[in-house]
C-alpha positions in Angstrom: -24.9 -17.8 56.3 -26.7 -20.9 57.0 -26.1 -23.9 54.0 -27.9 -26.8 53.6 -26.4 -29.9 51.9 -29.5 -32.8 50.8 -27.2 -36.2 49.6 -29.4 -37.1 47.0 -28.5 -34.1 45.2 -24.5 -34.0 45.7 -22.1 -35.8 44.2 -20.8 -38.7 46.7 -17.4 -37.1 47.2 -19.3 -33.6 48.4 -20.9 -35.8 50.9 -17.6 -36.8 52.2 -16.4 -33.9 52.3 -19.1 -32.6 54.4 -18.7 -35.5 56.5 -15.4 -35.0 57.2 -15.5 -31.6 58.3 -14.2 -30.3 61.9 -14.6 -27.1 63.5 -13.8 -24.0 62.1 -12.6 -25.7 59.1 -12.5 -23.1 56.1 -14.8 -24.0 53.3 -15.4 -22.7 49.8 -19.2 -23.3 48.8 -21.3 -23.3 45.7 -24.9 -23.0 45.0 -28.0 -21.4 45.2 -28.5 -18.7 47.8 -31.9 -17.6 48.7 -34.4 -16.1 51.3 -35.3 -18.6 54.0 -36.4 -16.4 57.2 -35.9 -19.5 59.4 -32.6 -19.7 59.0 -29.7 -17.5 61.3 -29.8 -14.2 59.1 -32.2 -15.0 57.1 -30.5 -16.2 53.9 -29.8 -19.7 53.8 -27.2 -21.2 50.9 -28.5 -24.6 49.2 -25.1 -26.5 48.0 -24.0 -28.4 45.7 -20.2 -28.2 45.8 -17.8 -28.1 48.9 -14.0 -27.3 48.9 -12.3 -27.8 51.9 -10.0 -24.4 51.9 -8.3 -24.9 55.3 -8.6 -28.1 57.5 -9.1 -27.7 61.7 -7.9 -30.5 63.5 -10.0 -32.7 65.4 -8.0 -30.5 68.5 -9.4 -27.1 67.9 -9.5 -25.8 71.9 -12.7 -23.8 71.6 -15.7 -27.1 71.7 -19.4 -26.2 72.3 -19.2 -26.9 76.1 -18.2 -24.7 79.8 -15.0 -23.1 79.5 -13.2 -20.8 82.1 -12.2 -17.6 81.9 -9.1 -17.7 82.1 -8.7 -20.8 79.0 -10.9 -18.6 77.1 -8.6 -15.3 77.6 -5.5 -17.8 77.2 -7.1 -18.6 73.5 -8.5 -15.5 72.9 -7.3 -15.3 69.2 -9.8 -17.9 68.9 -12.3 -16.8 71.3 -13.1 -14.1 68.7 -14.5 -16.3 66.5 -17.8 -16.7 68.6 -21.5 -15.5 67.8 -21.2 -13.5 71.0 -17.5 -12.1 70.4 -18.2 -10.7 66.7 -21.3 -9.1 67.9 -19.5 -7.0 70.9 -17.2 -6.2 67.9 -19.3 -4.9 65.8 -20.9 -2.7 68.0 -17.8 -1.3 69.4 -17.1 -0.7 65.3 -20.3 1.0 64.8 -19.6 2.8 67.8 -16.5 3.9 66.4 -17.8 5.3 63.4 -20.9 6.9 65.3 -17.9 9.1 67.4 -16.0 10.4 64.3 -19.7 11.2 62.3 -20.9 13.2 65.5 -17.4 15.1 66.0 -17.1 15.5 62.1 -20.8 16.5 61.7 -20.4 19.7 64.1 -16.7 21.0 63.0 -14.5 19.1 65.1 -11.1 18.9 64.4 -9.2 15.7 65.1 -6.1 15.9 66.9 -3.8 13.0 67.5 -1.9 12.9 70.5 0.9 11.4 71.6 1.3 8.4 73.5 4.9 8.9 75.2 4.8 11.9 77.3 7.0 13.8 80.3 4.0 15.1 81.9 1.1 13.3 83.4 -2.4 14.4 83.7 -4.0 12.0 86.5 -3.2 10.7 89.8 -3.4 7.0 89.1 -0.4 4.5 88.3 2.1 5.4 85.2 3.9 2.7 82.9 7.3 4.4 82.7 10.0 4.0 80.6 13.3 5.3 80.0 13.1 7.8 76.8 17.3 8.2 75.4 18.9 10.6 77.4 16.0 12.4 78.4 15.4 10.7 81.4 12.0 8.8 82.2 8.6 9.2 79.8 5.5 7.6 80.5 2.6 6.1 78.4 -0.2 8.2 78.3 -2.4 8.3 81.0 -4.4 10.9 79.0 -4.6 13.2 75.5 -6.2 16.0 77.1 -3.2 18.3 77.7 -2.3 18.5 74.5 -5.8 18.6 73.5 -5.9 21.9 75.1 -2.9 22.9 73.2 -4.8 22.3 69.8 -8.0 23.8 71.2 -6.6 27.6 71.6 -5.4 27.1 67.8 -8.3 25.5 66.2 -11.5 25.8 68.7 -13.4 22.6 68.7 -11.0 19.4 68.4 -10.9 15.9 69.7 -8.5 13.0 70.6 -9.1 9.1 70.1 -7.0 7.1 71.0 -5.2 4.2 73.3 -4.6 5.7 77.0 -2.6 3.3 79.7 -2.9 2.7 83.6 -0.5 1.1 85.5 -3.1 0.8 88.3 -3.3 -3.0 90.5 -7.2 -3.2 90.4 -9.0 -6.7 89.5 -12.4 -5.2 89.1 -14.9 -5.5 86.0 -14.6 -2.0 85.2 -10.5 -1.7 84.8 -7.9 -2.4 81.9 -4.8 -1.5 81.4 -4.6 0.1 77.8 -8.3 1.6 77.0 -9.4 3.9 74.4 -10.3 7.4 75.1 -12.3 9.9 73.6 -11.7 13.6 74.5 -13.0 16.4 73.2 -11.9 19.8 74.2 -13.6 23.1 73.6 -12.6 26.8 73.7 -15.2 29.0 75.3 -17.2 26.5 76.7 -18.0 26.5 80.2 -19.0 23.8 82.9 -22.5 24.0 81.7 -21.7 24.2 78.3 -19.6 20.6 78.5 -22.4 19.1 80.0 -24.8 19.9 77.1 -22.2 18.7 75.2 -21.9 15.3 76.9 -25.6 14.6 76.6 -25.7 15.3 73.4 -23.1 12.7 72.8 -23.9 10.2 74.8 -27.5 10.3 73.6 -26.5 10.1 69.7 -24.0 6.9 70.7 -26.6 5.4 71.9 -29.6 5.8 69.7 -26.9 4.9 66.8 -26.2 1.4 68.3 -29.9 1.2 69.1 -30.6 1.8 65.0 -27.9 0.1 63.5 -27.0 -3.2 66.1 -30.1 -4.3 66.9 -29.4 -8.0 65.6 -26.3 -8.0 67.5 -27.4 -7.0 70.9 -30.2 -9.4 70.1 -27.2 -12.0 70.2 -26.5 -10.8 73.8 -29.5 -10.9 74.9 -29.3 -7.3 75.6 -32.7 -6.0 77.0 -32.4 -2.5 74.9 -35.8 -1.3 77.0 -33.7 0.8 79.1 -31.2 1.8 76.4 -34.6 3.7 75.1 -35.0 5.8 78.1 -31.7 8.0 77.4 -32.1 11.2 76.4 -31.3 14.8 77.1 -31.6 16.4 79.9 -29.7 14.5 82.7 -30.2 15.1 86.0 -27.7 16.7 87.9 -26.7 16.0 91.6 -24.1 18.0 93.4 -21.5 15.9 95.1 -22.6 17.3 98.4 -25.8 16.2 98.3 -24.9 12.9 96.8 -23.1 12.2 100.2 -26.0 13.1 102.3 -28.2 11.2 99.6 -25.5 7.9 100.2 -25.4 8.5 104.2 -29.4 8.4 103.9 -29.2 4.7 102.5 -26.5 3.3 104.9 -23.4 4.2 102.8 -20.3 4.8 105.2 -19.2 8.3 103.4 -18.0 11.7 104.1 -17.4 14.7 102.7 -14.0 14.7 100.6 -14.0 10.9 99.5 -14.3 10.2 95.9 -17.6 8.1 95.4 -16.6 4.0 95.0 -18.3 1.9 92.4 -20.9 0.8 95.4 -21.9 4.3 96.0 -22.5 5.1 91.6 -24.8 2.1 91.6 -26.7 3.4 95.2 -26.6 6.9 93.0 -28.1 5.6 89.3 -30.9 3.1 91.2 -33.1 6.4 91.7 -32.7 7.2 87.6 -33.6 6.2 84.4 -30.9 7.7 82.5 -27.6 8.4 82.8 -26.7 11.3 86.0 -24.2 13.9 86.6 -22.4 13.8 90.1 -21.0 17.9 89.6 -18.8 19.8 91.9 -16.0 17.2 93.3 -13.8 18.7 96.6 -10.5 20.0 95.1 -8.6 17.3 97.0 -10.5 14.6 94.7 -9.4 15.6 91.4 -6.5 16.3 89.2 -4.9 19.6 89.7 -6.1 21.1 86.1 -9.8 21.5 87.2 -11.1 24.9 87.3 -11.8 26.3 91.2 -15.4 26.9 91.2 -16.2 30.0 92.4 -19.5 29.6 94.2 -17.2 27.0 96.7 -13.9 27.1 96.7 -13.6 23.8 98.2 -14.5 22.4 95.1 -13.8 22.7 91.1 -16.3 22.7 88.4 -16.3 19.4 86.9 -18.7 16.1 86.3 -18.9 12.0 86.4 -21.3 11.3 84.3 -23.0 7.6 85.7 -24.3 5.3 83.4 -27.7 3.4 84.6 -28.1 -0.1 85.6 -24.8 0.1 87.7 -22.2 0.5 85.1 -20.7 3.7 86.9 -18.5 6.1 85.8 -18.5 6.6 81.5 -17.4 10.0 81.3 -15.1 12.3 83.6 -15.1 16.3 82.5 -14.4 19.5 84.0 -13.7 23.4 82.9 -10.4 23.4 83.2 -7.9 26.0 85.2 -7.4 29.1 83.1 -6.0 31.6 85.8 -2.1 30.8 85.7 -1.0 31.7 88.8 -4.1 29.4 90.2 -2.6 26.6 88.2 1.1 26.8 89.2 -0.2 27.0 92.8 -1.8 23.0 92.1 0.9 21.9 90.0 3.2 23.2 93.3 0.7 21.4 95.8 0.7 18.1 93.5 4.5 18.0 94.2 4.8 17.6 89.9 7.3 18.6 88.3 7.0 22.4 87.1 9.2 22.1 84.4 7.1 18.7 82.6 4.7 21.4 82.5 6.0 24.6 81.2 4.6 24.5 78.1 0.9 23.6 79.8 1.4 26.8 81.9 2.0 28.4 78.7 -1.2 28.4 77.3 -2.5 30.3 80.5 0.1 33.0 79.8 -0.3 34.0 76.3 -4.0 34.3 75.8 -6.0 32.4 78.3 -9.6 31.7 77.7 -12.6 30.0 79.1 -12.5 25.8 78.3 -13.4 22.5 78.8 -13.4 19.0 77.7 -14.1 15.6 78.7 -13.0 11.6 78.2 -15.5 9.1 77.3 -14.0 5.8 77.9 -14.9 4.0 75.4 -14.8 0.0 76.8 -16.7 1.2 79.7 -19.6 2.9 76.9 -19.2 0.1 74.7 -20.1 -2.3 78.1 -23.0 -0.6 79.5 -24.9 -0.6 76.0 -24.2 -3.9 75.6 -24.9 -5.2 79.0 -21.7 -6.5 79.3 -20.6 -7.7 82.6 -16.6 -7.2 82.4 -14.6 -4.6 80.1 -12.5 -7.4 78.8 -14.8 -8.5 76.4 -15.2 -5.1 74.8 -11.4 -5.1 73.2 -10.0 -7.6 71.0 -7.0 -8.6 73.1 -7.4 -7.0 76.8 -4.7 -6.0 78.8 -5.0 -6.5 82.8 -2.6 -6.3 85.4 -2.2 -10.5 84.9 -2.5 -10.8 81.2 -0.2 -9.1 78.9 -1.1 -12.2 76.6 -2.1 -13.2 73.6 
């Protein structure tokens, strides 16, 4: 709130005070508040008293001037105090609350997951750590196993929570400790999880659309294309993504996994966000269900976000047949008996499922039009910062 002091109308030693005062020094005020529509927020305060609550020396690092990155990260328990910092915030808050209302609102059960684990569910780097005299455990790249778990017992659940990478990237898109949200279904297919995923993105977005315009108004945010999503998303078979990449000079072939470059070459020809379907087998993680039509591949999705922000969302139906999925836990080289239990729920009653992770830093980026993920979290963690 804006407040306005006039010094004919305090008392000398209010007008001292105000003169004295420093940045981000913490101030008790009294008077009368009121409707003033030129003022930031619209409500502007008129005082007459000032108490100085806590002074800031004349020091304070954070001064209304160019500072680098790296200063800013360094003081980032101040950094938060920003116009632009509180409104990333409180979208990713809204945000929040806009994933637990959808789950909640169609019978989704929330399932918390743990964090320390003996079996891993993707390819990428793993923080490990040694766990008593059990041997080594790893932070969780993932919730999703055990998601499946708490699917066959209660149908419909989801996971939220922090997931960790020990990968050596330095790109805008990467963190070390994201948040995750994954929702796992019994009985829905491939097709099914992609209805699903529309539907979700869609409502994420609309809420932040409803309920943060001022804020994305703080960051300059041009919510024109933010309007454009909505159900259905096109659909693009990875096949014909790589013919569609070799067309416009990309150096591809059949078998790679698609590079940020290539999403971006991919989401120029749409207004919305776009399903890549149908990876090769060799691409993803070894719990992807073999799709039937190809072999070659499994039946899974990327969903691409617009405007280059790449890959939000990574699902698949996942391998019901047991002896299918020993056979890619065997090929992986993993460990059969980490996963003895995840076989398990193959061999006493397996059903059709699938599920899917939103990440949420990478969601929470694209709607704001961020152009790093570090900004999304309060205190990032990146291969060189494991500080403040």
């Amino acid at each position: 709130m804006q407040g306005v002091l006039v010094k004919t109308q305090v008392s000398a030693e209010v007008w001292e005070r105000f003169a004295a005062l420093t940045i981000e020094t913490s101030v008790a005020l009294t008077g009368e508040v009121r409707i003033e529509p030129r003022s930031p927020g619209g409500i502007e305060i008129s005082v007459t008293e000032l108490e100085i609550i806590g002074a800031s020396p004349l020091d304070y690092p954070i001064q209304p001037k160019e500072h680098g990155i790296d200063f800013l990260l360094d003081h980032r328990h101040l950094w938060l105090r920003s116009p632009r910092q509180r409104a990333i915030a409180r979208v990713r808050s809204e945000i929040e609350q806009a994933i637990h209302d959808f789950f909640y609102a169609r019978g989704f059960v929330r399932v918390d997951t743990p964090i320390l684990t003996a079996a891993i569910g993707e390819r990428s780097g793993l923080f490990e750590t040694e766990y008593f005299d059990e041997g080594s455990a790893y932070l969780a790249q993932t919730g999703q196993l055990y998601g499946e778990a708490a699917a066959a017992a209660l149908g419909r659940i989801y996971t939220f929570g922090p997931t960790f990478r020990a990968e050596k990237s330095k790109t805008r898109r990467h963190l070390s400790e994201f948040w995750m949200i994954e929702p796992e279904v019994a009985w829905n297919d491939s097709d099914d999880n992609m209805r699903l995923q529309e539907e979700f993105v869609t409502n994420l977005v609309q809420r932040a659309l409803e309920r943060c315009a001022r804020e994305l108004s703080v960051l300059e945010r041009d919510t024109s294309p933010l309007t454009l999503v909505s159900p259905p998303f096109p659909r693009l078979d990875y096949g014909d993504a790589i013919q569609f990449l070799k067309q416009h000079g990309r150096s591809i072939a059949w078998g790679d996994d698609l590079g940020a470059e290539d999403e971006a070459v991919i989401v120029a020809e749409y207004d919305r966000p776009v399903f890549v379907v149908n990876y090769p087998r060799e691409a993803k993680a070894f719990y992807m269900k073999e799709n039937p039509a190809d072999p070659r591949t499994v039946l899974c999705d990327d969903l691409l976000a617009p405007e280059g922000y790449g890959e939000i969302i990574g699902g698949s139906q996942r391998e019901d047949d047991h002896d299918k999925l020993l056979t890619r836990i065997r090929a992986e080289g993993l460990p059969e008996t980490a996963y003895d239990w995840y076989l398990d729920l193959r061999k006493y009653g397996t059903f059709v499922h699938s599920g899917f992770g939103l990440g949420l830093e990478r969601t929470i980026s694209w709607i704001c039009g961020l152009g790093h993920l570090r900004e999304t979290i309060a205190f990032p963690r990146m291969m060189n910062r494991l500080r403040p």
